[in-house]
C-alpha positions as CSV (number, residue, x, y, z in Angstrom):
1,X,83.4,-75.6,179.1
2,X,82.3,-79.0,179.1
3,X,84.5,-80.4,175.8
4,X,88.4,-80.2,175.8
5,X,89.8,-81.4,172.3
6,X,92.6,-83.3,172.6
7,X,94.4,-86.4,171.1
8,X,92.9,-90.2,171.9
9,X,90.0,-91.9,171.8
10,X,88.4,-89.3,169.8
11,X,88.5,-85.1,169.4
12,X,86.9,-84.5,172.3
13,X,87.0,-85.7,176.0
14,X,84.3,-85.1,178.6
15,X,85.3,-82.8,182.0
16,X,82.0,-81.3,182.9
17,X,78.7,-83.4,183.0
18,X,76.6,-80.5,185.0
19,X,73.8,-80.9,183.0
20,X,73.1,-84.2,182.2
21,X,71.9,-86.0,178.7
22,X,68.4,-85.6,178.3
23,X,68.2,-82.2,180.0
24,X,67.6,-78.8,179.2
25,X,70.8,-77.4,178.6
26,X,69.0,-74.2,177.1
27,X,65.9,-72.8,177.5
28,X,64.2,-69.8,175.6
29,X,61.7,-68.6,177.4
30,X,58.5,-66.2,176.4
31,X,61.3,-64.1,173.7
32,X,60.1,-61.5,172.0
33,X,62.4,-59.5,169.4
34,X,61.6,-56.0,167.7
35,X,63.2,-53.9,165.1
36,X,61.5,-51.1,165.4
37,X,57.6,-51.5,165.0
38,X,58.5,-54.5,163.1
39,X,58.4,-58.2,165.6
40,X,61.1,-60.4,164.5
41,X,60.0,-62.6,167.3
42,X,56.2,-63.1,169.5
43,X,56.5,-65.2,172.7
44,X,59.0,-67.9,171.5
45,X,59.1,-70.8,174.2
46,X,61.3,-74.1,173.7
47,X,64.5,-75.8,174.6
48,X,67.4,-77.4,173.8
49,X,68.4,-80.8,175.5
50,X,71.9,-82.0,176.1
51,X,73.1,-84.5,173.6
52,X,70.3,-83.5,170.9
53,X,69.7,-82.1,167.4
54,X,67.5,-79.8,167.8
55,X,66.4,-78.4,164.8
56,X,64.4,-74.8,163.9
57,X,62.4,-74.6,160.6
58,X,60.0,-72.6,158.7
59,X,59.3,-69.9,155.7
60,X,61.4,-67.0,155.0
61,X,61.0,-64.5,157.2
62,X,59.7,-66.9,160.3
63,X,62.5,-65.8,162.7
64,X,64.8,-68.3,162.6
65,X,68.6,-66.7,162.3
66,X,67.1,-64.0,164.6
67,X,66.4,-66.3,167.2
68,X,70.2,-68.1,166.6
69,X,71.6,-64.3,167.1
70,X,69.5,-64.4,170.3
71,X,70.7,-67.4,171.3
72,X,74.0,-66.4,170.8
73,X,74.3,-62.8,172.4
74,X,74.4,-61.0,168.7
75,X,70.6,-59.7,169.5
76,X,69.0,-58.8,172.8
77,X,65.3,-59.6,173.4
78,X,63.0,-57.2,174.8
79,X,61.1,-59.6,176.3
80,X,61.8,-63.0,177.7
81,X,65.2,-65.0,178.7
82,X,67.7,-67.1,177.7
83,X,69.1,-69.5,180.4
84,X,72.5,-71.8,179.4
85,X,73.2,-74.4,182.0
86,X,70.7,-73.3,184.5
87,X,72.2,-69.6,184.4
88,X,70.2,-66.6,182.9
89,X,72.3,-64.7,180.4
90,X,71.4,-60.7,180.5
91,X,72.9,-58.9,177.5
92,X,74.9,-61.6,176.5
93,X,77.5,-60.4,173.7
94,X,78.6,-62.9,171.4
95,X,82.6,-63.1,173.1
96,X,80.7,-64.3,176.3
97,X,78.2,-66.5,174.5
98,X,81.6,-68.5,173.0
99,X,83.5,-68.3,176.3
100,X,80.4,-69.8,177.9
101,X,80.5,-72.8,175.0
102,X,78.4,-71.4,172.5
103,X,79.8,-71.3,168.6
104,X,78.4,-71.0,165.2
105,X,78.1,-71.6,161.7
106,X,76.5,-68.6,159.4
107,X,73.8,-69.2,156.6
108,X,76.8,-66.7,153.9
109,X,80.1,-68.6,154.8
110,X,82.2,-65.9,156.8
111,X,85.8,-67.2,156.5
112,X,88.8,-64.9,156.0
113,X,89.1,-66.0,152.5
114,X,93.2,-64.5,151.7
115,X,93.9,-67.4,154.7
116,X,94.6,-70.9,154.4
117,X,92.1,-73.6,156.0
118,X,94.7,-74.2,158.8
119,X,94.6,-70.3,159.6
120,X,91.2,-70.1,159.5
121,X,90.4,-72.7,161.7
122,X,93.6,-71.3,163.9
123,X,91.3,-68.4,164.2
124,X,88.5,-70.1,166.4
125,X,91.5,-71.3,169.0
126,X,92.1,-67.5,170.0
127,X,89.5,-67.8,172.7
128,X,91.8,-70.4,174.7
129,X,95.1,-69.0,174.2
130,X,96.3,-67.4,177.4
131,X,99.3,-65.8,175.5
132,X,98.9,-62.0,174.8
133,X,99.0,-60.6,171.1
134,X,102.9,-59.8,172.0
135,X,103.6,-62.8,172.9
136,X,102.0,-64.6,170.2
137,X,103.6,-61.8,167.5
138,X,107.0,-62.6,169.2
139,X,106.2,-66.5,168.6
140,X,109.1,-67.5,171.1
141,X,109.3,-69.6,174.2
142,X,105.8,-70.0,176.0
143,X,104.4,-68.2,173.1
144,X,105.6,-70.6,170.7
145,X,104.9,-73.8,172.7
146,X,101.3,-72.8,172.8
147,X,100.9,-72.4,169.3
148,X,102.3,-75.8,168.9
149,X,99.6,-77.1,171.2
150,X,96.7,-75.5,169.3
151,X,98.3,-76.2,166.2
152,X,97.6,-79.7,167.2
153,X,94.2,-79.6,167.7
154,X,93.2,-77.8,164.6
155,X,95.3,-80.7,162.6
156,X,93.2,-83.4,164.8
157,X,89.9,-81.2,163.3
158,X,91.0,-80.9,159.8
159,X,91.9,-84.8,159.6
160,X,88.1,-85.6,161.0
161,X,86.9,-83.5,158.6
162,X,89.4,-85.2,155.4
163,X,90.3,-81.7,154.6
164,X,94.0,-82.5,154.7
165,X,94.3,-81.8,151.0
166,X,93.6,-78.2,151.6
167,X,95.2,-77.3,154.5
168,X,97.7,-75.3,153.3
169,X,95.5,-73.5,150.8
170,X,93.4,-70.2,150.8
171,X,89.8,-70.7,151.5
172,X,89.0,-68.3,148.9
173,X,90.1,-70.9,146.3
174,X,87.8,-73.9,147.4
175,X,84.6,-75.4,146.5
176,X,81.5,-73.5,148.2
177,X,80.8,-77.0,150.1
178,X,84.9,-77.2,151.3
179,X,84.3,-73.4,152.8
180,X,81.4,-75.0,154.5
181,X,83.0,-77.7,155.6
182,X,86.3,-74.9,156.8
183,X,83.5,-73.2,158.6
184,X,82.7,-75.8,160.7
185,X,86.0,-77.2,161.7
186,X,86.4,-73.3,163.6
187,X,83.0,-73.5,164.9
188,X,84.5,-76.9,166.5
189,X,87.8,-75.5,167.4
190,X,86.2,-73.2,170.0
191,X,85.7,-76.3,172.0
192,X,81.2,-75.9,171.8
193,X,79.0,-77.6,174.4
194,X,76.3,-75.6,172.2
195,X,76.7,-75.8,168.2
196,X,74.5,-73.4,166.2
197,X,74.4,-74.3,162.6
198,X,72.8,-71.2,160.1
199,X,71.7,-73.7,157.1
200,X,74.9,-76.0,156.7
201,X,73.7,-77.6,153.5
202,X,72.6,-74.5,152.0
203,X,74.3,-74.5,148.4
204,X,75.6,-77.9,147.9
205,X,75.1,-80.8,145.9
206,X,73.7,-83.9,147.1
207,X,77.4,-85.5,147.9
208,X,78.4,-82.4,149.9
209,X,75.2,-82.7,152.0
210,X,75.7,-86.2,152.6
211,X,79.4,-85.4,153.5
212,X,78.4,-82.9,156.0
213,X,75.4,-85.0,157.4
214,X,78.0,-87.4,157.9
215,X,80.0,-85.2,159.9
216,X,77.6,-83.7,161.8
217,X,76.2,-86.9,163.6
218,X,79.3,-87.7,164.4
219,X,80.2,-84.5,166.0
220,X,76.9,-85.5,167.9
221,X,76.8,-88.5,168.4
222,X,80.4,-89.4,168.9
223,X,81.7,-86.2,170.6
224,X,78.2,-85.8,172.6
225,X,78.1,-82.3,171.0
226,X,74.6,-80.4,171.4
227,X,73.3,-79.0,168.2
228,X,70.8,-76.6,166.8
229,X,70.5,-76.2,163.0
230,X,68.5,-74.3,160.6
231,X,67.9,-75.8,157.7
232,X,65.5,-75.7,154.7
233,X,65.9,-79.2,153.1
234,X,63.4,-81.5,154.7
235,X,65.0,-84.8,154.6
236,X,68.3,-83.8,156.1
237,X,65.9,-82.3,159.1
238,X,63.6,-85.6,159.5
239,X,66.9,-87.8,159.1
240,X,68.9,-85.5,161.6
241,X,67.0,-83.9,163.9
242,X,65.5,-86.0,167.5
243,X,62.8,-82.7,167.5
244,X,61.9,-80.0,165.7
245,X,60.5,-76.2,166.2
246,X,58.3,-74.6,164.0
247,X,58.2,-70.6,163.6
248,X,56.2,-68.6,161.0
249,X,56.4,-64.9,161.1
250,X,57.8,-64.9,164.5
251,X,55.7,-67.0,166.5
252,X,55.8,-71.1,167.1
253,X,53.4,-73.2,165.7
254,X,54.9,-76.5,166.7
255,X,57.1,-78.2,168.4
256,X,58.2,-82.2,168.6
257,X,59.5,-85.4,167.1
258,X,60.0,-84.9,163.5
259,X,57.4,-87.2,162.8
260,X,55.0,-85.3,165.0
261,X,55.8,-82.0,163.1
262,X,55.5,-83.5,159.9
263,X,52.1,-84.5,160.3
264,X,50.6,-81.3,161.7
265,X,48.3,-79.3,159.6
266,X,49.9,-76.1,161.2
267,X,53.4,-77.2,159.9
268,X,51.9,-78.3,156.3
269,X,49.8,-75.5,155.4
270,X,52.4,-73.0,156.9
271,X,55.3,-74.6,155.2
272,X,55.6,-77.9,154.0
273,X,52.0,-77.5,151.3
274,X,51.7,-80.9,151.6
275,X,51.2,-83.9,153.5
276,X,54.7,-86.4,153.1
């Protein structure tokens, strides 16, 4: 993967710049998704640029988490491809999709609520630990050494998130917008060049939202994370977003600079019912 956390200058340190800032580091094209007789997705066309937030809106029912389980190896297209880094995925499972650098957020939190933040976030360092499950169980010599090391990192994520206070407790027992927050802190601990966030604000008050714009942009713009969110609230996706996708019922209507999407009569009478 292209991100390593480690201690420094910041929680993560570049190693791979194979596709550089600006460029497709993504690309969906021509997707379609059925269920049956019922199309979940029509032709969907669009990419996701390196260093972005790319952001994928619209009505109930447009499409949207279908086409972030597309994306990330949980659904398989009938027709059309996804290509990561310049390499076209064919019945991609999720395991791969995080291997290749691809983790996620879900629109219901899914944490393992009887565990503690630090466990939980623990939980999305399993991909990188070379140590088998004996090993680990046995938690001695190498074992033990590369908990320690992961251990680290996951206290370097919950400290940039200010989560400290709740380290030690169980997820279950926290605010809605905390377990959001928890969430997020294992999507990062998987080390993502590819972020996909299911409707992070969904939920929360207005200081949670700002909290987790906060963090967001900085997982962006300071850790050069690529993101894709789905999200409902308007301002968070003209404020955070550098383009924006528009899907109703399955298809794309538009696709652009926020500003651009706003202002087209597809997008209003579609979704937004008014002109802002």
């Amino acid at each position: 993967m292209s991100n390593q956390i480690i201690g420094g200058p910041g929680l993560f340190s570049r190693r791979d710049d194979s596709v550089a800032k600006g460029e497709p580091l993504l690309t969906v094209e021509n997707v379609s998704l059925r269920f049956g007789g019922v199309r979940a997705i029509s032709d969907v066309s669009f990419d996701i640029r390196k260093g972005e937030v790319r952001a994928i809106i619209g009505p109930n029912g447009a499409g949207k988490t279908s086409m972030l389980n597309v994306i990330n190896g949980f659904y398989h297209p009938q027709e059309g491809r996804i290509s990561f880094r310049g390499q076209t995925r064919r019945r991609m499972r999720p395991s791969h999709a995080a291997a290749q650098g691809i983790s996620r957020t879900f629109q219901n939190v899914a944490l393992f609520k009887g565990m503690s933040t630090l466990d939980n976030i623990m939980a999305g360092r399993t991909l990188h630990m070379k140590r088998g499950f004996f090993w680990q169980l046995w938690r001695h010599g190498p074992a033990l050494d590369e908990e320690i090391r992961h251990r680290r990192v996951v206290e370097e994520i919950i400290d940039f998130l200010e989560i400290e206070a709740v380290r030690k407790t169980p997820v279950g027992k926290l605010p809605y917008g905390l377990q959001k927050r928890v969430e997020l802190g294992r999507a990062l601990a998987m080390e993502p060049d590819l972020l996909l966030l299911d409707e992070p604000m969904a939920g929360m008050n207005l200081e949670e939202k700002e909290d987790m714009c906060r963090f967001i942009l900085d997982v962006n713009n300071a850790f050069g994370v690529t993101i894709a969110l789905i999200e409902h609230d308007m301002g968070v996706v003209m404020d955070l977003s550098d383009r924006v996708v528009v899907l109703e019922y399955g298809r794309k209507i538009a696709d652009g600079a926020p500003d651009e999407v706003k202002a087209s009569q597809a997008v209003i009478d579609a979704y937004l019912g008014v002109a802002h």
